[in-house]
C-alpha positions in Angstrom: -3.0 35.7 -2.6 -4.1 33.7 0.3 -1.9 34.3 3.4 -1.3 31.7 6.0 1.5 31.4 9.1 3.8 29.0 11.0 4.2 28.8 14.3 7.7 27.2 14.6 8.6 27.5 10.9 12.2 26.1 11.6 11.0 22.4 12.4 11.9 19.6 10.0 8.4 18.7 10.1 6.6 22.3 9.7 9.4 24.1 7.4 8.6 21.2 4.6 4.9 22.0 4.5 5.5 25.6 4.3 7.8 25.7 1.3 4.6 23.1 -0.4 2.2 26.0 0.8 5.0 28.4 -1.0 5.2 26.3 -4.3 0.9 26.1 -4.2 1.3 29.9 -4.7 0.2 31.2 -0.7 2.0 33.7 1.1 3.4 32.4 3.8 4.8 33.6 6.9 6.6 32.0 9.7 8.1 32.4 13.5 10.2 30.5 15.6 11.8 30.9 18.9 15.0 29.5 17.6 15.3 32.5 15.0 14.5 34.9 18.3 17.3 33.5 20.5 19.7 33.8 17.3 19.4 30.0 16.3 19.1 28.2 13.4 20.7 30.6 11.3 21.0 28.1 8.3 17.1 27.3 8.5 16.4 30.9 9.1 18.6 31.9 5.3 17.0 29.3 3.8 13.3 29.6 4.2 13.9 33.5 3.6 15.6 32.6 0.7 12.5 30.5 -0.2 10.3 33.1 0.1 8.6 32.5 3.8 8.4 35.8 5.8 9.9 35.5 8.6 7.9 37.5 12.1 9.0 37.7 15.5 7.3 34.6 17.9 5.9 37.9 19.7 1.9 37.5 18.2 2.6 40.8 15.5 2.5 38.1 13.1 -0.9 37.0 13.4 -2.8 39.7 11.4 -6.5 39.5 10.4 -6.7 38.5 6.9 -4.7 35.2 7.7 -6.7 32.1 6.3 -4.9 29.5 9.5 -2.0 29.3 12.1 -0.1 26.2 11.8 1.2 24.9 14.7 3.5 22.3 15.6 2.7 20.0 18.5 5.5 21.3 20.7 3.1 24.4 20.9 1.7 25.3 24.0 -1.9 27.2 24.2 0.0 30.2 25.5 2.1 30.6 23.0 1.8 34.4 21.8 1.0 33.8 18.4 -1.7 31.3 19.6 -2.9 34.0 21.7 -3.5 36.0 18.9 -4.9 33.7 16.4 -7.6 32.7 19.2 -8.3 36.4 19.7 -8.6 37.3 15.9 -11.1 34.0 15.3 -8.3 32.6 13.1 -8.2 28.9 12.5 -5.2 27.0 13.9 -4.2 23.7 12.4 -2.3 21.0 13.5 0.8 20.5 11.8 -0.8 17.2 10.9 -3.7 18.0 10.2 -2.3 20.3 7.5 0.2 17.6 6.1 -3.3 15.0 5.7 -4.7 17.9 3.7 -2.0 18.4 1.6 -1.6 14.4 0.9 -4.5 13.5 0.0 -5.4 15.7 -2.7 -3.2 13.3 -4.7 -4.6 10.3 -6.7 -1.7 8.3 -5.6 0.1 8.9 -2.7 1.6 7.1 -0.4 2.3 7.0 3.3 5.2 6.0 5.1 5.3 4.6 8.4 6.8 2.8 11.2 8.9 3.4 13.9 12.5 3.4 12.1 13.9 4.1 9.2 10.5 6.1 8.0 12.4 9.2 7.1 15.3 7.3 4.9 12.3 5.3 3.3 10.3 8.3 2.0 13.0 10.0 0.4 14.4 6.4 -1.4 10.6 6.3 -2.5 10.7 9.7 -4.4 13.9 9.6 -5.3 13.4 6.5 -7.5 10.3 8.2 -8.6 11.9 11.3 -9.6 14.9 10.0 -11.3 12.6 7.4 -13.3 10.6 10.9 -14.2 7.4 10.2 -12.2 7.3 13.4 -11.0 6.4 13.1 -7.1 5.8 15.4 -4.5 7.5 14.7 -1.7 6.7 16.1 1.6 9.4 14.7 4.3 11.1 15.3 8.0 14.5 15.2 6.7 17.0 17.0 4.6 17.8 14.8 1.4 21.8 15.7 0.8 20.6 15.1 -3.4 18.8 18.2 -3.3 20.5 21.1 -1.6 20.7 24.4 -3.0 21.0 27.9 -2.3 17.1 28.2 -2.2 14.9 26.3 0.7 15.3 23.0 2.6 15.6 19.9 0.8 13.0 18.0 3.0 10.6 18.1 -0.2 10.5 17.6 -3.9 7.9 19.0 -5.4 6.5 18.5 -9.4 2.7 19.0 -10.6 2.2 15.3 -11.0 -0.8 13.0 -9.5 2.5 11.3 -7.0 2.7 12.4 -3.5 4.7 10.6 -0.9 4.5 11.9 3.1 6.5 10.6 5.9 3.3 9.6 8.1 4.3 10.6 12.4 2.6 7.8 14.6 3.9 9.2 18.0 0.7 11.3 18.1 -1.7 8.8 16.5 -2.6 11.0 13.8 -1.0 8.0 11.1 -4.4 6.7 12.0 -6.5 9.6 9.7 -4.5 8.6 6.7 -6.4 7.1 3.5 -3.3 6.6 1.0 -3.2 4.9 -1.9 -0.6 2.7 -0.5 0.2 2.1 3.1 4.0 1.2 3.9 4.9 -0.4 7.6 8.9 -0.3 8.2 8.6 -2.0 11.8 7.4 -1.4 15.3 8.9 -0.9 18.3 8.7 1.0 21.3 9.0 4.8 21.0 6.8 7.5 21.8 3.7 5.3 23.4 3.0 2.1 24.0 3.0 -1.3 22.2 -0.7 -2.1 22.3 -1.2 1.4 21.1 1.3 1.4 18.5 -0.2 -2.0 17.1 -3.6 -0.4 17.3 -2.3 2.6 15.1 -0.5 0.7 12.4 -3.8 -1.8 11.9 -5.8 1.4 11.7 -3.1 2.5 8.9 -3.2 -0.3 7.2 -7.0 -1.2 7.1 -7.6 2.7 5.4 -4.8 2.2 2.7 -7.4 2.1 -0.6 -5.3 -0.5 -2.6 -2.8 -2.0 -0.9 0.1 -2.1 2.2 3.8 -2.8 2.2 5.4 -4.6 5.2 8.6 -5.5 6.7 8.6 -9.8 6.8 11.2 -9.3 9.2 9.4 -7.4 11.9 7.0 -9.9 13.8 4.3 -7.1 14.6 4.6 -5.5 11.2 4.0 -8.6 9.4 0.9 -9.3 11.1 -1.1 -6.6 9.5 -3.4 -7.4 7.1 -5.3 -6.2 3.5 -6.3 -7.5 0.3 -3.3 -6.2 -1.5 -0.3 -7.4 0.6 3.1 -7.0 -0.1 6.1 -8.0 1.8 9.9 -7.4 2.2 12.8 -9.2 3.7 16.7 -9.8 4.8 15.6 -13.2 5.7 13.2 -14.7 4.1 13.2 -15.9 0.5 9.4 -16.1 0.0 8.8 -12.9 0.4 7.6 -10.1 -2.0 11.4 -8.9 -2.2 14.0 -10.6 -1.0 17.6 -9.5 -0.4 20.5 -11.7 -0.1 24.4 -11.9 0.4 24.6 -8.1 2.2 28.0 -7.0 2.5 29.6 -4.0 4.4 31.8 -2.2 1.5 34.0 0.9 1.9 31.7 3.9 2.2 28.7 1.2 1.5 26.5 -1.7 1.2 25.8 -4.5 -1.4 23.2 -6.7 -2.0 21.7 -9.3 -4.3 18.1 -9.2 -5.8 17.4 -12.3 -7.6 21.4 -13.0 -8.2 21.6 -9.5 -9.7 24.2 -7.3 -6.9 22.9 -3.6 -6.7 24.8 -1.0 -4.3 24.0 1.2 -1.7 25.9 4.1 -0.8 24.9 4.1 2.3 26.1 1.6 5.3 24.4 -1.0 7.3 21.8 -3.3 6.8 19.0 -1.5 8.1 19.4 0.6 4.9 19.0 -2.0 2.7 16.0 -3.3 4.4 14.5 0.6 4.1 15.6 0.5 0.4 13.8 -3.0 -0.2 11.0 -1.0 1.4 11.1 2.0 -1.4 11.5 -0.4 -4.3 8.6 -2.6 -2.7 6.2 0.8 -2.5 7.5 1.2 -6.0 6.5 -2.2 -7.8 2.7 -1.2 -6.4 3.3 1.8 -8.8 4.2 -0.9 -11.8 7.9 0.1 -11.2 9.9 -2.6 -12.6 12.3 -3.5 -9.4 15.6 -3.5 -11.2 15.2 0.0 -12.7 14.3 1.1 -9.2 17.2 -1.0 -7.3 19.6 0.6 -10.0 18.5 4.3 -9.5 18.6 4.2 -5.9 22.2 3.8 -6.4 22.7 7.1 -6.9 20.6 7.7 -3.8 23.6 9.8 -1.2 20.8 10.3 1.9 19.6 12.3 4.7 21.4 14.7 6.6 21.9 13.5 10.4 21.3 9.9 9.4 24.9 8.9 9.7 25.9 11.7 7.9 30.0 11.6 8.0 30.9 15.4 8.5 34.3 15.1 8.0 38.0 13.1 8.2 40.7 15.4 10.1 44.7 15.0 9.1 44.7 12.6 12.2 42.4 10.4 11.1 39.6 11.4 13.5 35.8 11.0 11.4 33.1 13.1 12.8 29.6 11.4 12.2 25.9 13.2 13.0 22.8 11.0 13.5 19.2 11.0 15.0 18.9 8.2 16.5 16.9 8.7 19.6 15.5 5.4 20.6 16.6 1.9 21.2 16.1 0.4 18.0 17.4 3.1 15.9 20.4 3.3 18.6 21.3 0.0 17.8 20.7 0.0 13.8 23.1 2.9 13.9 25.6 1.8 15.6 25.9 -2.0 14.8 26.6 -0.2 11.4 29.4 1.7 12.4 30.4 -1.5 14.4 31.3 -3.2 10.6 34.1 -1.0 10.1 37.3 -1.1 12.5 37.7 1.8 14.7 37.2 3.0 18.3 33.2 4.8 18.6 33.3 7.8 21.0 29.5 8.8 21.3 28.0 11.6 22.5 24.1 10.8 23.1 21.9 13.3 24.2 18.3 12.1 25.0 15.8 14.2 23.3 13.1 14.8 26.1 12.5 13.8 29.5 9.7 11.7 28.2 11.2 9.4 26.4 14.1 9.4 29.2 11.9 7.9 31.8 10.2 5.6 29.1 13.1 3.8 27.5 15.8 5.7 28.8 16.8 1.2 30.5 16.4 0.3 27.1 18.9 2.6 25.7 21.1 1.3 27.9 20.2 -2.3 27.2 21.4 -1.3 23.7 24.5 0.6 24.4 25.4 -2.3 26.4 25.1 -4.8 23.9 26.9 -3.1 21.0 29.9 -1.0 22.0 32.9 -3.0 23.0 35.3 -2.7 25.9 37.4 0.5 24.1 34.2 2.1 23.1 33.1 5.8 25.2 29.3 7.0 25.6 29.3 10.3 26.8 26.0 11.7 27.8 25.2 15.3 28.4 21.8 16.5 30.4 19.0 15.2 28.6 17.8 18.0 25.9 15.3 20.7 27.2 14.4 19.4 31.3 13.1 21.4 33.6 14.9 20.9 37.0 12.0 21.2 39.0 9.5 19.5 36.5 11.8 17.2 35.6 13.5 16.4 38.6 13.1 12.8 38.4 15.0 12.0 35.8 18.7 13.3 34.7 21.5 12.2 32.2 22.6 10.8 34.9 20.4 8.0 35.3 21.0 7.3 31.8 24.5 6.9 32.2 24.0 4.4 35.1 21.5 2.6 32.7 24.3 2.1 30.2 27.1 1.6 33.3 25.1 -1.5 34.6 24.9 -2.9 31.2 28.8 -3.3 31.4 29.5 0.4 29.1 32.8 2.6 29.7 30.0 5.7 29.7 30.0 9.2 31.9 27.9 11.7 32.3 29.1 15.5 31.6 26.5 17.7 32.5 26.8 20.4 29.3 27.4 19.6 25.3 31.0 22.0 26.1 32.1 19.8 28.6 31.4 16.5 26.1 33.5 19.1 23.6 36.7 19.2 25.6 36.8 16.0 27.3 36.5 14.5 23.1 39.4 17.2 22.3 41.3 15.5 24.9 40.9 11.8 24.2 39.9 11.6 21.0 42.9 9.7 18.9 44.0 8.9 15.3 41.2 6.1 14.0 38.0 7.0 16.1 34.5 7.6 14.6 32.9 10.2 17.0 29.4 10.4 16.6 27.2 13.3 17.5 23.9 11.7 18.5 20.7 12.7 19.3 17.1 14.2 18.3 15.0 17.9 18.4 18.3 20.0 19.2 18.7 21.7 15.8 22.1 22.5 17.7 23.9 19.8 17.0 24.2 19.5 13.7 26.2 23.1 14.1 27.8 21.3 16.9 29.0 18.5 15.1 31.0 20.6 12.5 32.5 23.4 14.6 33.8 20.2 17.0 35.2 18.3 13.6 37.1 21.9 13.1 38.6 21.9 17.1 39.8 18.5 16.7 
């Protein structure tokens, strides 16, 4: 049996390709500081209870008969287990690297990308596929809430058929090495890099995808690209490929019209309809007929920490978790919750000094424009700064972003001070949302704070 490891097993992103290594028959074995430090103790049941072998983040993992280390890219070269591969000769792939691998050894598979809404997309994609008994492997960054069980993570789906679909990461521009079958574009918008760099990415994405692309008609950069098989998507505009109309905010919900025909969603905001037109658009490529896939996606429930709704209290107070982490998923989020009466208390914490001193004004651009006058943003210290690397930027300065764009926000240094100051304030009809990227805290978090109020 061929034996291969994971350095920082507990990531969305690496945890998904090790259960596919697990399914392909490989022994696999994994470390993570998280597990170390006592974290994570969901993950760290659930890939055990896969069958990953779980080693200290200490190098004793790393033994010679080991085909590869996989790394994530949050992996530094002195890592210990790094260390050791380098000083055994043992190969060490990047997490994407590995995931390119693994995707194209499918006839068709398809890649998803874009800068929102990439995550929710994927999943809608194989969950059609499944429930219309395509058999699909899905290999995703999320947790779909359809398929939890006692044994693994549900951030894949995985059947013996010719299907694969892959959340495709641009941040690090390895989208650009895809060859999929079908190429799907969501939007872009600033994130990890740049704009120019981002467009040169997607057109790369595009121009390798062997028989067609899907794009969003309703993002001006993503409509731009170009192939020979084109097809588009939109809110807005009738001509397109797919066109949705007469989108309404139900209870617990979304409806929508394809063609007269109203379809639901059990999901909110319109975001999510525009990633499901997405899915059923990816679909039709496949010779999907797009009724049967707009009816089986309403069965779809979603992805944990995509407003996920943790829980009502007796007084009335809803908990919700989410990932949003920049400014257009920021805004997609909460202009959702913004449909539905109710004062928002938010808790955002940036994820990375990075992306705090790149669009850290633009989050507050976005706060500004959609919370109201009752609303409260509460900020802790952005996620994982160094106070001497990072001392340039703070929470702080994030909060002042969002105070000069007219928001009721403060800055409490520590997740425990956000805790009590909620526990104090907090009233009969809020949403408080729990907001935020890369902590695998939070989620935790989120429910032992739903259980205090």
């Amino acid at each position: 049996m061929t034996k291969v490891a994971f350095c920082a097993v507990s990531g969305n992103g690496m945890s998904a390709l090790a259960q596919i290594l697990l399914k392909k028959g490989y022994d696999v074995y994994g470390s993570d500081q998280s597990f170390d430090a006592g974290r994570d103790a969901a993950n760290l049941k659930a890939l055990k209870a896969a069958g990953v072998k779980v080693v200290p983040q200490d190098g004793s993992g790393i033994t010679d008969d080991l085909e590869f280390l996989c790394v994530s890219s949050a992996i530094a070269d002195d890592n210990p287990d790094v260390i050791a591969a380098k000083k055994k000769n043992i190969p060490i792939k990047k997490r994407s690297e590995l995931l390119a691998e693994l995707f194209h050894q499918y006839k068709y598979n398809i890649a998803v990308g874009g800068t929102s809404g990439k995550t929710t997309t994927t999943a809608m994609i194989a969950y059609i596929l499944d429930k219309l008994g395509k058999k699909p492997c899905m290999i995703n960054g999320g947790m779909l809430r359809d398929y939890e069980s006692d044994c693994g993570l549900p951030n894949i789906i995985y059947n013996e058929g010719d299907i694969c679909v892959a959340e495709a990461d641009e941040s690090d521009g390895s989208i650009k090495g895809y060859r999929p079958y079908i190429a799907l574009i969501n939007n872009i918008s600033h994130d990890h890099v740049s704009i120019p760099e981002l467009v040169e990415y997607f057109t790369e994405f595009a121009k390798h995808a062997r028989y067609g692309i899907v794009v969003n008609a309703d993002c001006p950069l993503a409509s731009k690209l170009e192939h020979e098989h084109k097809f588009s998507f939109s809110l807005k505009n009738p001509h397109a490929g797919l066109y949705a109309s007469d989108v309404r905010a139900v209870q617990n919900g979304v409806t929508y019209r394809i063609d007269g025909y109203e379809f639901r969603l059990r999901l909110i905001g319109k975001f999510n309809v525009s990633n499901a037109l997405a899915a059923i658009s990816a679909c039709m490529m496949l010779g999907i007929d797009k009724y049967q896939a707009a009816k089986a996606l309403e069965g779809f429930t979603g992805i944990k920490r995509r407003l996920e709704v943790a829980g009502t209290n007796a007084r009335n107070i809803t908990l919700i978790d989410d990932f949003a982490h920049n400014a257009s998923k920021i805004e997609a989020s909460l202009s959702a919750l913004k449909e539905y009466p109710g004062r928002l208390i938010v808790m955002y914490q940036s994820h990375k000094p990075f992306s705090a001193r790149t669009t850290g004004e633009e989050d507050g651009v976005v706060f500004g424009k959609v919370l109201g006058k009752d609303d409260i943003l509460l900020m802790p210290e952005i996620y994982m700064r160094d106070p001497v690397k990072d001392a340039d930027i703070s929470g702080a300065d994030l909060v002042k972003f969002a105070v000069d764009n007219g928001v009721n926000a403060k800055f409490l240094e520590t997740k425990e001070k956000v805790r009590d100051f909620i526990l104090k304030n907090a009233k009969s009809g809020d949403r408080v949302v729990i907001m935020g990227a890369r902590d695998n805290s939070l989620p935790d978090f989120s429910r032992q704070l739903l259980k205090d109020l």
